[in-house]
The first five atom37 places (N, CA, C, CB, O) and aatype in JSON, in Angstrom:
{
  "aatype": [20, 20, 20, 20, 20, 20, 20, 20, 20, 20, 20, 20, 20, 20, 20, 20, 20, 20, 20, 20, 20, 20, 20, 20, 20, 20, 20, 20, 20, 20, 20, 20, 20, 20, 20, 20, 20, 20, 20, 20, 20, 20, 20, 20, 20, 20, 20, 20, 20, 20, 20, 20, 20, 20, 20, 20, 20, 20, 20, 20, 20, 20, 20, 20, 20, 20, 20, 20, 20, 20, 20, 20, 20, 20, 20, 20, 20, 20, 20, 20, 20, 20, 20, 20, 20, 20, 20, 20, 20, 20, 20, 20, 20, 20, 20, 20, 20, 20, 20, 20, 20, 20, 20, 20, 20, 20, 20, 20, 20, 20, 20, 20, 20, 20, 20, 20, 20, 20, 20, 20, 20, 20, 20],
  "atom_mask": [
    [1, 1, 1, 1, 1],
    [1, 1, 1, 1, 1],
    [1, 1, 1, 1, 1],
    [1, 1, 1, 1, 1],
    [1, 1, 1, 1, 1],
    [1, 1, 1, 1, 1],
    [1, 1, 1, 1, 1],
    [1, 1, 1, 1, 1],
    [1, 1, 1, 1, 1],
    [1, 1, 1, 1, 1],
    [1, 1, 1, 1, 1],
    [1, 1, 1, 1, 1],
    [1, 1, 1, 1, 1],
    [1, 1, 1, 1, 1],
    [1, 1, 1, 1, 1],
    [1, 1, 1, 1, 1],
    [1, 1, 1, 1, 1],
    [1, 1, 1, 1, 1],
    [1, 1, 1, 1, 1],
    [1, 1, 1, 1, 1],
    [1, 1, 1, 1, 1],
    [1, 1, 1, 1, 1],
    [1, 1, 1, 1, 1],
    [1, 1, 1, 1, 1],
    [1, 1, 1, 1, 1],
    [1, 1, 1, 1, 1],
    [1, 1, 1, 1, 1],
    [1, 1, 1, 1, 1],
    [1, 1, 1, 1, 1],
    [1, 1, 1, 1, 1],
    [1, 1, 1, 1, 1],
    [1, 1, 1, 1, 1],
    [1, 1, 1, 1, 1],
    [1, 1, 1, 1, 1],
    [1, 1, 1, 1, 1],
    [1, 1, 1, 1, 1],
    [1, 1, 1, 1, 1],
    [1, 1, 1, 1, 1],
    [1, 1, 1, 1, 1],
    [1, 1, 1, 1, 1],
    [1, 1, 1, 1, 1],
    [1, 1, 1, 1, 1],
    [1, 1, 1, 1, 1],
    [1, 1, 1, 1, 1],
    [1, 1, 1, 1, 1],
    [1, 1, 1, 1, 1],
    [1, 1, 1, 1, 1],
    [1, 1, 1, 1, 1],
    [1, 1, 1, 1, 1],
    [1, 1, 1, 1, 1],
    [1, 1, 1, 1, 1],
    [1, 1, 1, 1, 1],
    [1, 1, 1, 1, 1],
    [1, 1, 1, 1, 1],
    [1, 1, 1, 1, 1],
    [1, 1, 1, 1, 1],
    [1, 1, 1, 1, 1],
    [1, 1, 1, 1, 1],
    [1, 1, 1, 1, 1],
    [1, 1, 1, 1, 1],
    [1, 1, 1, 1, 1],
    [1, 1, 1, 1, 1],
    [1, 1, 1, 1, 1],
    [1, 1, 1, 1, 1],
    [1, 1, 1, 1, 1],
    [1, 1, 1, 1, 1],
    [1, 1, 1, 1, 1],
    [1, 1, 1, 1, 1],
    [1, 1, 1, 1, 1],
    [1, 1, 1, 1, 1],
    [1, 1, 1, 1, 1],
    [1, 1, 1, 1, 1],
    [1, 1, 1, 1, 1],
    [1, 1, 1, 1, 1],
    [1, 1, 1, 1, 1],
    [1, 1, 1, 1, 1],
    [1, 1, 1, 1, 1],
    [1, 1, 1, 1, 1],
    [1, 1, 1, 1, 1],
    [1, 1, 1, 1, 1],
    [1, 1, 1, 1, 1],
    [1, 1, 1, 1, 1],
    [1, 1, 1, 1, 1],
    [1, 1, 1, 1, 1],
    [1, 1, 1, 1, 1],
    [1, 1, 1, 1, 1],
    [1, 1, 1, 1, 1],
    [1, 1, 1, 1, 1],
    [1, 1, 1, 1, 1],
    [1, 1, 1, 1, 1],
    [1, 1, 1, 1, 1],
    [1, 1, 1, 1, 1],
    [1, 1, 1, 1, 1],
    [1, 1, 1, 1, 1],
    [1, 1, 1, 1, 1],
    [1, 1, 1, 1, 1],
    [1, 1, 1, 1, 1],
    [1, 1, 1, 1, 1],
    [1, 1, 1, 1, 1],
    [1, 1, 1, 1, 1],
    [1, 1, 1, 1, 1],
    [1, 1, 1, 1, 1],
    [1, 1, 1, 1, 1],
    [1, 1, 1, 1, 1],
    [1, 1, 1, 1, 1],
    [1, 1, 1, 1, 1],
    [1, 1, 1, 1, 1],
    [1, 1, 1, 1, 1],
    [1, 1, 1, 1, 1],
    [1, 1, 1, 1, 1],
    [1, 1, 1, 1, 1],
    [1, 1, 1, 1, 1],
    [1, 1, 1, 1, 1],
    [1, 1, 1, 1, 1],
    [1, 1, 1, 1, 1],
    [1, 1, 1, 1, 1],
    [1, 1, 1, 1, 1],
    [1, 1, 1, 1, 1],
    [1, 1, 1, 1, 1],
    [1, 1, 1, 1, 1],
    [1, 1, 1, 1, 1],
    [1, 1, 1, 1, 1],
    [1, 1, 1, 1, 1]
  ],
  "atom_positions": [
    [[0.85, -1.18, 0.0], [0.0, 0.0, 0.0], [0.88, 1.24, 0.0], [-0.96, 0.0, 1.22], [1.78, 1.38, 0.84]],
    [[0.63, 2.13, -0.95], [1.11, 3.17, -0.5], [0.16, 4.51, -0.29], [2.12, 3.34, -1.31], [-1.02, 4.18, -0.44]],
    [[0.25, 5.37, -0.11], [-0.52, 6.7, 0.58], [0.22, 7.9, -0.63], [0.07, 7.05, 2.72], [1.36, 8.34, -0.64]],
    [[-0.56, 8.09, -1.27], [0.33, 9.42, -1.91], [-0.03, 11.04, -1.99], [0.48, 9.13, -3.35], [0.44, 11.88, -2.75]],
    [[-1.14, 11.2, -0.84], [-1.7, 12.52, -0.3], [-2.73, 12.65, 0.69], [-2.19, 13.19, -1.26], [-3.25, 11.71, 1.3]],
    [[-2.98, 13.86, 0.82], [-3.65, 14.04, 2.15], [-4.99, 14.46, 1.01], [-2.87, 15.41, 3.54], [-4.87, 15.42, 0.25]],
    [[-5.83, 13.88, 1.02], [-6.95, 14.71, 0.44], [-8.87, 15.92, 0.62], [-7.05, 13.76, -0.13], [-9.62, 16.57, -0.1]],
    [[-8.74, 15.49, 2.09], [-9.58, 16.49, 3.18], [-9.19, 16.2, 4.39], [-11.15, 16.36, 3.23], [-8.7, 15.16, 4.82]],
    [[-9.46, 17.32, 4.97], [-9.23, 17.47, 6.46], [-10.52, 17.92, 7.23], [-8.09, 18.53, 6.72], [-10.9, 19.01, 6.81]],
    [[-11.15, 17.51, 8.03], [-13.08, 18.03, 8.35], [-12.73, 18.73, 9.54], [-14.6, 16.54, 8.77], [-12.26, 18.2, 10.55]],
    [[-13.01, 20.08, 9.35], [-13.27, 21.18, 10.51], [-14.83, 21.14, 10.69], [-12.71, 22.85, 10.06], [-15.65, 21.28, 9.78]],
    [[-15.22, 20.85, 12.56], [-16.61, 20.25, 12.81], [-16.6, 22.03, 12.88], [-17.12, 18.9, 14.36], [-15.64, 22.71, 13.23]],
    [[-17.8, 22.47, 12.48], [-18.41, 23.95, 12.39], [-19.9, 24.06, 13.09], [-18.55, 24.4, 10.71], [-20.52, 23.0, 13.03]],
    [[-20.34, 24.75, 13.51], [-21.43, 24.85, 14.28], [-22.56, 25.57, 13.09], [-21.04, 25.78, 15.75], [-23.75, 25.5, 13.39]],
    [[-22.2, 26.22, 11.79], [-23.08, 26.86, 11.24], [-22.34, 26.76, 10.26], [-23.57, 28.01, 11.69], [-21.26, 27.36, 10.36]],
    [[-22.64, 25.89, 8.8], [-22.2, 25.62, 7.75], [-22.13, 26.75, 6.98], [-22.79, 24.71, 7.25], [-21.02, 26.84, 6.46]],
    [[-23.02, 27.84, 6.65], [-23.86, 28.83, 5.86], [-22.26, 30.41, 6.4], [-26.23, 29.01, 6.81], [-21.88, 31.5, 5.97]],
    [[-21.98, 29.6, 7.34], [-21.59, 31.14, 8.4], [-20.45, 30.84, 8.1], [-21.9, 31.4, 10.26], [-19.81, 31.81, 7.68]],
    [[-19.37, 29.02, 8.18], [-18.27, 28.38, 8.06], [-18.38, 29.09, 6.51], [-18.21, 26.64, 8.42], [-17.28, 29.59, 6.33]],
    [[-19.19, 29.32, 5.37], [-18.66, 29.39, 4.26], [-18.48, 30.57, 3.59], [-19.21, 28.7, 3.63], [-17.77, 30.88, 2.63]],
    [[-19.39, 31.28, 4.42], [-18.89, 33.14, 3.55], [-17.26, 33.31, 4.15], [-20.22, 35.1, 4.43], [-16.46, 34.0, 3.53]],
    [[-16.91, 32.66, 5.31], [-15.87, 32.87, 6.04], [-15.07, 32.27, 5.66], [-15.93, 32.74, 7.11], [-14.24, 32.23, 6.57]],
    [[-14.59, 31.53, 4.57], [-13.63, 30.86, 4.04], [-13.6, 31.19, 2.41], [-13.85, 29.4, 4.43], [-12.54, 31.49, 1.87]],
    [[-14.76, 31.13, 1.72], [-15.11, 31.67, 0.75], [-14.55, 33.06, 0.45], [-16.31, 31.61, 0.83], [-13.77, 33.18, -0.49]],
    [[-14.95, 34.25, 1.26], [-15.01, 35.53, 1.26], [-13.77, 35.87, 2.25], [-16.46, 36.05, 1.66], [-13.1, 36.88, 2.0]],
    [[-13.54, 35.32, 3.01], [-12.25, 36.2, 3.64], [-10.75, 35.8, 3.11], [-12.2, 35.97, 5.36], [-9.88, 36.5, 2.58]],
    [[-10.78, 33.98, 3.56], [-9.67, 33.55, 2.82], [-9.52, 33.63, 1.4], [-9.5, 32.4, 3.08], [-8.43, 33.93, 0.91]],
    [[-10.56, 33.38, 0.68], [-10.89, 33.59, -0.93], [-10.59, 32.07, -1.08], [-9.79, 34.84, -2.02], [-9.82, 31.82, -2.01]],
    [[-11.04, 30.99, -0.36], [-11.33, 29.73, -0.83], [-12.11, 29.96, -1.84], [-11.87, 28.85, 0.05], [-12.72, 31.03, -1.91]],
    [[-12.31, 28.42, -3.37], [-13.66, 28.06, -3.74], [-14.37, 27.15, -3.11], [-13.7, 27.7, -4.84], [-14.06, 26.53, -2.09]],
    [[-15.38, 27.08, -3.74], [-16.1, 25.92, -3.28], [-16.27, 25.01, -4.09], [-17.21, 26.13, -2.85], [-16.85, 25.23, -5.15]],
    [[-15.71, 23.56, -3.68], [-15.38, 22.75, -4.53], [-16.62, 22.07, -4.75], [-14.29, 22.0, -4.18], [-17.11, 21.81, -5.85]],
    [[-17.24, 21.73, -3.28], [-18.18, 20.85, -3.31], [-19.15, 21.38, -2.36], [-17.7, 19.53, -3.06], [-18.76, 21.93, -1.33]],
    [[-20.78, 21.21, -2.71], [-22.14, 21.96, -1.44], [-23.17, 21.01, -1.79], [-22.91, 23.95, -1.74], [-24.01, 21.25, -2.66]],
    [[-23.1, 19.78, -1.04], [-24.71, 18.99, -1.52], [-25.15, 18.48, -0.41], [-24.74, 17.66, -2.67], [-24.43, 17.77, 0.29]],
    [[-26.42, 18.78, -0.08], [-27.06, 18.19, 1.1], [-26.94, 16.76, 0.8], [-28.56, 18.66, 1.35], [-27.09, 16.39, -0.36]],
    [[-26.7, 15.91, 1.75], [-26.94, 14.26, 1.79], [-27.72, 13.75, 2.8], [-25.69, 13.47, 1.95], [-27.38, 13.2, 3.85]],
    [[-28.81, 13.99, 2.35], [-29.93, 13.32, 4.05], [-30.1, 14.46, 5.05], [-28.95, 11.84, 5.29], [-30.63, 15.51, 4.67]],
    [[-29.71, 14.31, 6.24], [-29.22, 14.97, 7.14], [-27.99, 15.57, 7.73], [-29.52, 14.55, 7.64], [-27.59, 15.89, 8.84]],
    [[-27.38, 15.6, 5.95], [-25.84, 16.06, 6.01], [-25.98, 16.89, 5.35], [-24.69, 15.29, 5.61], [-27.05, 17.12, 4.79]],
    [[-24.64, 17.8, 5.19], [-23.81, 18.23, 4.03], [-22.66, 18.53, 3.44], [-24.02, 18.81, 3.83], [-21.86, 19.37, 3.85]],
    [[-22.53, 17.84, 2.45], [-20.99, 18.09, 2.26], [-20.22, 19.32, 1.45], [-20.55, 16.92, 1.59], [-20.25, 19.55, 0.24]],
    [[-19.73, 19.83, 2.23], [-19.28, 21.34, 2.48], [-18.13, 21.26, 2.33], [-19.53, 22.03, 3.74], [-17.55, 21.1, 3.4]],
    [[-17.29, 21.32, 1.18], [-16.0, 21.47, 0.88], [-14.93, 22.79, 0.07], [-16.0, 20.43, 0.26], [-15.22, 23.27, -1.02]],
    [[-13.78, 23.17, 0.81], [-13.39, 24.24, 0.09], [-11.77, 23.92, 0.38], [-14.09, 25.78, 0.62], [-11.16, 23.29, 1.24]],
    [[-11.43, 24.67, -0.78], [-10.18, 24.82, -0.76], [-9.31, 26.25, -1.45], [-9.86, 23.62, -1.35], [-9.88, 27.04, -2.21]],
    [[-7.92, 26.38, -1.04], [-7.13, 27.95, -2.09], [-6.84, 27.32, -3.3], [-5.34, 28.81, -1.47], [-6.01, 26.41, -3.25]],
    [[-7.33, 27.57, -4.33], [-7.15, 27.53, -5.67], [-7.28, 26.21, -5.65], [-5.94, 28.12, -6.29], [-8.11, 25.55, -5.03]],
    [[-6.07, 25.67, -6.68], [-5.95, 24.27, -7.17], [-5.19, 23.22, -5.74], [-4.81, 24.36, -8.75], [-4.82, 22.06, -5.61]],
    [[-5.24, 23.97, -5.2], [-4.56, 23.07, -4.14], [-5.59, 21.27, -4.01], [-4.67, 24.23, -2.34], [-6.75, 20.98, -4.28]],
    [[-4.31, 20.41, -3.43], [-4.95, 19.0, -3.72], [-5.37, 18.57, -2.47], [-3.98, 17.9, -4.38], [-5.99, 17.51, -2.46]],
    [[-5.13, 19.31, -1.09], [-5.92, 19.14, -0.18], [-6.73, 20.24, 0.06], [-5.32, 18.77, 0.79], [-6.33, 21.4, -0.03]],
    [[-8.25, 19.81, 0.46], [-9.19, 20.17, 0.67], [-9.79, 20.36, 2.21], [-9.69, 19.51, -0.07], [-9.24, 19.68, 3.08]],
    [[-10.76, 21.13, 2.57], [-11.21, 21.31, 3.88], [-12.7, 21.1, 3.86], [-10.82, 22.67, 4.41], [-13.42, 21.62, 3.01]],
    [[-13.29, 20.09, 5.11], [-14.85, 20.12, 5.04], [-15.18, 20.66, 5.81], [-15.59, 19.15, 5.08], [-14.61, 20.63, 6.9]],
    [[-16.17, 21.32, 5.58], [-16.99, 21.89, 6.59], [-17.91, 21.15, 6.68], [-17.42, 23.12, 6.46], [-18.65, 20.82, 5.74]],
    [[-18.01, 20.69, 8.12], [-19.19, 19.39, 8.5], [-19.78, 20.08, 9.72], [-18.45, 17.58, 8.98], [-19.13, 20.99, 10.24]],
    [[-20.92, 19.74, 10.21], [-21.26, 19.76, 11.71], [-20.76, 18.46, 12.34], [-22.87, 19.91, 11.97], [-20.82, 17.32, 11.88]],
    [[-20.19, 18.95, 13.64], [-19.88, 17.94, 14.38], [-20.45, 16.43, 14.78], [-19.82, 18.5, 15.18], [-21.33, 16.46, 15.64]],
    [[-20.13, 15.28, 14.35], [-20.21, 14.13, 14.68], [-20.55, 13.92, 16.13], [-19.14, 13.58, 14.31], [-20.15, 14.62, 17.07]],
    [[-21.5, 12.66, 16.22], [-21.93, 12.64, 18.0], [-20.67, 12.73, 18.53], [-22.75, 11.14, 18.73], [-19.65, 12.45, 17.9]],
    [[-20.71, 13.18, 19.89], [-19.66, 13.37, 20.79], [-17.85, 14.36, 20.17], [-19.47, 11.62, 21.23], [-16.7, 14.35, 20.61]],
    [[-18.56, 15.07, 18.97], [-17.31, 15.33, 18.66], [-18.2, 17.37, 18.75], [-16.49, 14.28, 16.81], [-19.41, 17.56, 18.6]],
    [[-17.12, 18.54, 19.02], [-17.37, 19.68, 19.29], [-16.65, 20.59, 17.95], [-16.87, 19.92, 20.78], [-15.74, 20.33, 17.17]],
    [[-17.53, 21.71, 18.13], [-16.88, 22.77, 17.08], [-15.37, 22.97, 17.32], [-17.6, 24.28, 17.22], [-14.85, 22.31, 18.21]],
    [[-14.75, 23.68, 16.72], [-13.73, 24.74, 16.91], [-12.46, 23.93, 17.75], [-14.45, 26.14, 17.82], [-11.85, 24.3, 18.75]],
    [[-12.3, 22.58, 16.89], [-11.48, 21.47, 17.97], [-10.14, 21.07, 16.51], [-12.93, 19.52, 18.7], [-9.24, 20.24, 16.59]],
    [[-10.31, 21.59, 15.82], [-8.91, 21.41, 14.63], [-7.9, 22.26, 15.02], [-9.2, 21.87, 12.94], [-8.19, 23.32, 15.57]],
    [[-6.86, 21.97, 14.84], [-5.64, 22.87, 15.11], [-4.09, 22.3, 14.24], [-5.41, 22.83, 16.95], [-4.19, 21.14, 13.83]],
    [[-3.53, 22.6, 14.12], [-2.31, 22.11, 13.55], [-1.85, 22.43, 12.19], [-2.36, 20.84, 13.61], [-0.71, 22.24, 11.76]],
    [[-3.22, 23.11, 11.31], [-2.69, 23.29, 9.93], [-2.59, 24.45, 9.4], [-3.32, 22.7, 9.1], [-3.13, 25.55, 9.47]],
    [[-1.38, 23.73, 8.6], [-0.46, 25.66, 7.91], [-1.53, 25.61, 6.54], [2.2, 25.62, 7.07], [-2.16, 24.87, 5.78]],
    [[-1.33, 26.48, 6.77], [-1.8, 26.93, 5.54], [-0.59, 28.04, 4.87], [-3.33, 27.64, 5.83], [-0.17, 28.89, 5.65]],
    [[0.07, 28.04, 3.16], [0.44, 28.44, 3.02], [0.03, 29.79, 2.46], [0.9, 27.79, 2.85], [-1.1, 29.91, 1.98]],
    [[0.93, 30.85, 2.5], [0.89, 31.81, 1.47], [1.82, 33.23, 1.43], [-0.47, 32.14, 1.45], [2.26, 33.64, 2.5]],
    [[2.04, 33.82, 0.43], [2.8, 34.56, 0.02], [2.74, 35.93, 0.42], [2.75, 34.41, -1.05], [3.8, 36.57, 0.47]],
    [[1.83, 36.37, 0.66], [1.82, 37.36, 1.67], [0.61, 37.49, 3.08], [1.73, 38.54, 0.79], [-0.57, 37.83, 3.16]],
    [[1.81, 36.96, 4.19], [1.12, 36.99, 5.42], [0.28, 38.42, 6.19], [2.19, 36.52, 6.26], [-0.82, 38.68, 6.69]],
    [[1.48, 39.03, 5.94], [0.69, 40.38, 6.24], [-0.59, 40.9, 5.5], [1.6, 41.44, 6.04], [-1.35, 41.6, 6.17]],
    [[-0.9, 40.68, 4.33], [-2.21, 41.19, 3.71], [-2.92, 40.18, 3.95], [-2.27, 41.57, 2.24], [-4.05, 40.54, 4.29]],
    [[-2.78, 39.06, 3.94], [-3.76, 37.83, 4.58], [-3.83, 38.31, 6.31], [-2.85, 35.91, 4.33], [-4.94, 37.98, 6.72]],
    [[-3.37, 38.69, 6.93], [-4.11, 39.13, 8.33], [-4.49, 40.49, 8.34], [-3.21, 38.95, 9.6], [-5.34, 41.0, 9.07]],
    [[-3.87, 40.99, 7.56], [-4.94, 42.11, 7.45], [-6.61, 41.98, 7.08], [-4.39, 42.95, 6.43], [-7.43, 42.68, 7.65]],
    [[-6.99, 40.94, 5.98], [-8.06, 41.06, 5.44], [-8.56, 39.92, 7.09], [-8.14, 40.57, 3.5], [-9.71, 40.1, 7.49]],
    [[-7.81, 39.03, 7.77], [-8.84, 38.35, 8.46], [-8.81, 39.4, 9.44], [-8.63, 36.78, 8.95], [-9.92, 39.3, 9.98]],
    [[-8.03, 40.62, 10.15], [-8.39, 41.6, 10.98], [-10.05, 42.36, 10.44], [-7.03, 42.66, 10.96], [-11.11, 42.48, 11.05]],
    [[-9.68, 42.71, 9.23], [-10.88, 43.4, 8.79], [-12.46, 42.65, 8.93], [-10.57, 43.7, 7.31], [-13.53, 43.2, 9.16]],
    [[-12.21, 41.45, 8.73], [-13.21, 40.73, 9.02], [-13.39, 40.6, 10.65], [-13.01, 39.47, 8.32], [-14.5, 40.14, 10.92]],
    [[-12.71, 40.85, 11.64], [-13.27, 40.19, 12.76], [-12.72, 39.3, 13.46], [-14.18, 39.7, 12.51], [-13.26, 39.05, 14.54]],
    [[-11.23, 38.39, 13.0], [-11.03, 37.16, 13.0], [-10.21, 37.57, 14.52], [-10.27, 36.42, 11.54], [-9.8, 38.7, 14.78]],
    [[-10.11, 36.56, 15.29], [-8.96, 36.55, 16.49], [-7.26, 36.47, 15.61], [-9.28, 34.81, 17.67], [-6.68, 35.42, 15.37]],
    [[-6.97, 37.25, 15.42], [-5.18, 36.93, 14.92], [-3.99, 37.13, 15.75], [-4.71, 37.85, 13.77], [-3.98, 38.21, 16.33]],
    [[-3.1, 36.45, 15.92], [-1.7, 36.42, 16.71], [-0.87, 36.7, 15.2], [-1.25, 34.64, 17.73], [-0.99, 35.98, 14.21]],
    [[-0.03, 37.91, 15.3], [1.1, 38.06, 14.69], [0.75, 39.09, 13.53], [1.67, 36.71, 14.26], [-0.03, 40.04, 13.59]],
    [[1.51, 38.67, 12.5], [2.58, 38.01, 11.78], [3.79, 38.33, 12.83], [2.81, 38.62, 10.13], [3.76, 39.43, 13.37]],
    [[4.83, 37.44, 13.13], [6.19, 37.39, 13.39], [6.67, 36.53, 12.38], [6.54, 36.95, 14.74], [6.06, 35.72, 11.68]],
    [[8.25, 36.92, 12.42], [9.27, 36.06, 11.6], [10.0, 35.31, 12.66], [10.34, 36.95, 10.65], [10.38, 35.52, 13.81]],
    [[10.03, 34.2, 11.67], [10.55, 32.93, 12.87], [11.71, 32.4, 11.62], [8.94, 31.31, 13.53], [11.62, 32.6, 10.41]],
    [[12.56, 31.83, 12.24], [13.9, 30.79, 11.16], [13.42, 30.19, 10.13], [14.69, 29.43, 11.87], [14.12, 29.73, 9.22]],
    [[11.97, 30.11, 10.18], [11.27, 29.32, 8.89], [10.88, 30.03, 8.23], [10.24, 28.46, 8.97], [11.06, 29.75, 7.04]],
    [[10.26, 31.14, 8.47], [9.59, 32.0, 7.85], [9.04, 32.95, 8.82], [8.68, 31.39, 7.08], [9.18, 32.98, 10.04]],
    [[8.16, 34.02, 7.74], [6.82, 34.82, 8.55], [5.37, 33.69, 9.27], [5.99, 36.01, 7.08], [4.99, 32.66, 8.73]],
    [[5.06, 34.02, 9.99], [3.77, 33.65, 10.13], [2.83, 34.2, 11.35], [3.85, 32.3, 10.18], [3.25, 34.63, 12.43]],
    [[1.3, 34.09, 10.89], [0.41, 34.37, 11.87], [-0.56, 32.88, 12.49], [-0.52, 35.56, 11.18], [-0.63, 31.79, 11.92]],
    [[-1.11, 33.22, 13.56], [-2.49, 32.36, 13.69], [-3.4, 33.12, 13.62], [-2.77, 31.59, 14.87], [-3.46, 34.34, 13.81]],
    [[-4.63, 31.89, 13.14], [-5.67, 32.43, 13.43], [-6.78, 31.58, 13.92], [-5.96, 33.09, 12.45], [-6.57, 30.38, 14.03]],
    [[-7.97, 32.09, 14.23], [-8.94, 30.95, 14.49], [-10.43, 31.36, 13.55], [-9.24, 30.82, 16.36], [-10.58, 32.57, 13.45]],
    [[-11.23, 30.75, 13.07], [-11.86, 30.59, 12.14], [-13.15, 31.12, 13.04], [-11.72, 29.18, 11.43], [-12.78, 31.4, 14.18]],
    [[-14.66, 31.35, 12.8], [-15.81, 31.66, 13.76], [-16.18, 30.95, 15.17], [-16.92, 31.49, 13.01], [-16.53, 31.35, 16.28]],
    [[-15.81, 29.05, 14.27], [-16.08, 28.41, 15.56], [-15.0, 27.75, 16.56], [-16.95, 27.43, 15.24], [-15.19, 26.91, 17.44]],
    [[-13.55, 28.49, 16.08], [-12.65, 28.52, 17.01], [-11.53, 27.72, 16.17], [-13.17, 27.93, 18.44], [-10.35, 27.7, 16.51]],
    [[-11.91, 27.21, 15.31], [-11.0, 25.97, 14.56], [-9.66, 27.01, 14.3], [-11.86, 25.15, 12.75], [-9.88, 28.1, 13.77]],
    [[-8.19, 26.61, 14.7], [-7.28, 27.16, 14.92], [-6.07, 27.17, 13.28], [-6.9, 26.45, 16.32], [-5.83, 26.16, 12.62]],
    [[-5.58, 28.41, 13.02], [-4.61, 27.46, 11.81], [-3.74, 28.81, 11.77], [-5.5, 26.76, 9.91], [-3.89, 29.92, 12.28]],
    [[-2.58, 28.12, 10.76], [-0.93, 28.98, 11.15], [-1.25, 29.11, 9.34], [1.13, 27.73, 12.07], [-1.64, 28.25, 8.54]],
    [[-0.96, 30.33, 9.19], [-0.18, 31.04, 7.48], [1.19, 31.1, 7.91], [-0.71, 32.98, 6.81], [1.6, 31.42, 9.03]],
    [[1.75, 30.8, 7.03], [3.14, 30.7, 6.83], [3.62, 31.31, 5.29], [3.51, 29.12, 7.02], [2.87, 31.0, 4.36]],
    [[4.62, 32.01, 5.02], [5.63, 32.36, 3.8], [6.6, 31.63, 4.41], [6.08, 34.0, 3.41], [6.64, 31.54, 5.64]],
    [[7.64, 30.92, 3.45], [9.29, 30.74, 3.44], [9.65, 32.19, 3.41], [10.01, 29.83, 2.03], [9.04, 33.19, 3.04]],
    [[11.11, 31.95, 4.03], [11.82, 33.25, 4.12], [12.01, 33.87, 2.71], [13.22, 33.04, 4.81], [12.21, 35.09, 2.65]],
    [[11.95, 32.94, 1.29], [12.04, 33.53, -0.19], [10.86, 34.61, 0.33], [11.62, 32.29, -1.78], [11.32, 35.75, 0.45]],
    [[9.63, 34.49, 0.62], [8.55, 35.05, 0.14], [8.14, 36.08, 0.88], [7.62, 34.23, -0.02], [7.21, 36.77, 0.46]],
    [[8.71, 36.34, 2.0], [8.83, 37.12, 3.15], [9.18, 38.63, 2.15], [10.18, 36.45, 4.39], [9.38, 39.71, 2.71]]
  ]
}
């Protein structure tokens, strides 16, 4: 067997409609994928062509909003990317430069946590 990508990652969201102007419109995700399934929906976005994707789901029994954390997200300019999530509202830490690069955090409406990063080229 081998594994040759990561292809979604599901951020549990408390308000799908609210998770998507907010990824859509601030980050400037598309939307790859929006279809109700039953008592679901599958709510998917991603930056451009990128080959991993993000769902926006409501939380699974026993599982809570705003509980993802760990992912970079890249891009080329950190500072105008926290500027536009300041303008929106967003909780942001930074931009600082670190040995790797620039980067900020941020956390999304329902708390879901994530790091922008530039390499020092892009800084």
């Amino acid at each position: 067997m081998t594994i040759t990508q990561i292809n979604t990652i599901t951020a549990f969201v408390s308000d799908q409609d609210r998770a998507k102007e907010f990824y859509a419109t601030v980050l400037g995700f598309a939307v790859r994928g929006d279809q109700v399934m039953g008592e679901n929906r599958w709510l998917e976005v991603a930056p451009g062509d990128a080959g991993t994707s993000i769902v926006l789901h409501k939380p699974f029994p026993g599982a809570t909003p705003g509980t993802l954390s760990g992912v970079i997200l890249g891009s080329d300019d950190v500072d105008d990317a926290v500027a536009r999530l300041r303008e929106a509202g967003a909780q942001v830490d930074g931009p600082i430069d670190q040995p790797w690069g620039r980067q900020a955090t941020f956390v999304d409406p329902d708390g879901n946590s994530f790091v922008l990063q530039a390499s020092p080229a892009q800084n």
